[in-house]
N, C-alpha and C positions, 0 to 999 in steps of 0.2 A: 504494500500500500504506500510506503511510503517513497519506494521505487517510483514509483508510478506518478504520485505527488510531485517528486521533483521535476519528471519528466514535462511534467504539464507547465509548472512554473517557469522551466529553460525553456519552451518553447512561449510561453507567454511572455516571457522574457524578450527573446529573440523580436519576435513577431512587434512589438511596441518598437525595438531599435530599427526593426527594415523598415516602417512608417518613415521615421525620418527621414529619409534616406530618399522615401518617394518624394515627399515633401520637396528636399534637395535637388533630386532631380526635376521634378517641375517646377524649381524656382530658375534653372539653369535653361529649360527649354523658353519657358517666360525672357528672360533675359534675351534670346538670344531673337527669338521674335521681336522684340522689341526692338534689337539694332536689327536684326539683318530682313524681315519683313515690314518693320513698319516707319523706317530708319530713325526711333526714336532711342540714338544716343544715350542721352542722358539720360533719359529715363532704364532705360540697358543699364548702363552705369550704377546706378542707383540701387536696381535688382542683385545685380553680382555684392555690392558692398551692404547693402542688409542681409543678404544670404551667406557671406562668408562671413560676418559678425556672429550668426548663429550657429557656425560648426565649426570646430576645433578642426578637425580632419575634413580639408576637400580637397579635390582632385585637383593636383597641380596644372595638368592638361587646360582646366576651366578659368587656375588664376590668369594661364599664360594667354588666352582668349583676352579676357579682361585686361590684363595690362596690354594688349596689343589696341584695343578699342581705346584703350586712356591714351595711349599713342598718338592714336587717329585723329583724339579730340585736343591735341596737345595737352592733356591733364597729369601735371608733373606731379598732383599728389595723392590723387587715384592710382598713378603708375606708380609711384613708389611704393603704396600699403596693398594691392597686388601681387609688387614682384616680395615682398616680406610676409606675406600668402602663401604665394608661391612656394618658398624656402624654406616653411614650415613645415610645408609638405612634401618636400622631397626634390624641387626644384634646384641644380645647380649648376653653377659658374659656365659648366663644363658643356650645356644644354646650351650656354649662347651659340656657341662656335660651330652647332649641327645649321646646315641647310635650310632646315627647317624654321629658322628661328630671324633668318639674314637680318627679317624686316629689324630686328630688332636695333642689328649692329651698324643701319644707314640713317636710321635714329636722331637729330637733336638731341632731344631728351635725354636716349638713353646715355649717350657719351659725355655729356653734360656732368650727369650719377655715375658713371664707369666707378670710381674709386666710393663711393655709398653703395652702390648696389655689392661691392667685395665684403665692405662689412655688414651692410646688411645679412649676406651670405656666411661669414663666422658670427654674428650673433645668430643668427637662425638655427644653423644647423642641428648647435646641438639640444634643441626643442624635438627636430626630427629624429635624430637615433635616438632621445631617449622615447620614444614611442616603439619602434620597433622592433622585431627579433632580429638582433643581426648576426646571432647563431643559425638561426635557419636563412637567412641571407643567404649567408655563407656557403652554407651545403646544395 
């Protein structure tokens, strides 16, 4: 019985934490309609920084969307709490230098930050490993 009892609790448990998580995600699709269907910007802008006030953990992929948008909009201080988003989660240095990223490095802005976004990047970090397992990293 009381096998059974916990099982129920872990999964009550569970169930209550993936809610967020929808939540999350349809604060992220909101967001993204919002710049890229309805081209309201700021409003976009807006969405990503109440939603990433409400989660410790989000998906560094969505900071790096949003600071590209603060980019866009020249928002030198949107980009910055973004890219310290970003870094929280797992975003680094090392992710500038990918392809993927160029818009970042033809930038104003971000050249402007080069030597802030480095420490932004050592204070952040160690926020991020001390979240993870980096024994199972590792293997």
């Amino acid at each position: 019985m009381r096998l059974l009892l916990s099982v129920i609790l872990l999964c009550n448990g569970l169930w209550l934490h993936a809610q967020d998580y929808f939540k999350y995600h349809e604060g992220i699709i909101k967001a993204e309609e919002q710049i890229f269907v309805k081209q309201q910007y700021d409003e976009g802008l807006k969405t990503y920084t109440n939603l990433f006030k409400n989660y410790d953990f989000v998906f560094a992929h969505d900071c790096v969307m949003a600071m590209q948008i603060a980019l866009f909009r020249n928002n030198e201080k949107l980009f910055l709490q973004f890219t310290t988003k970003a870094m929280q989660n797992g975003l680094t240095l090392k992710h500038f230098d990918s392809r993927m990223m160029a818009y970042f490095k033809k930038h104003p802005i971000f050249n402007k930050y080069n030597d802030s976004i480095a420490t932004i990047y050592k204070t952040n970090r160690p926020h991020y490993l001390k979240r993870i397992d980096t024994v199972a990293l590792g293997k």
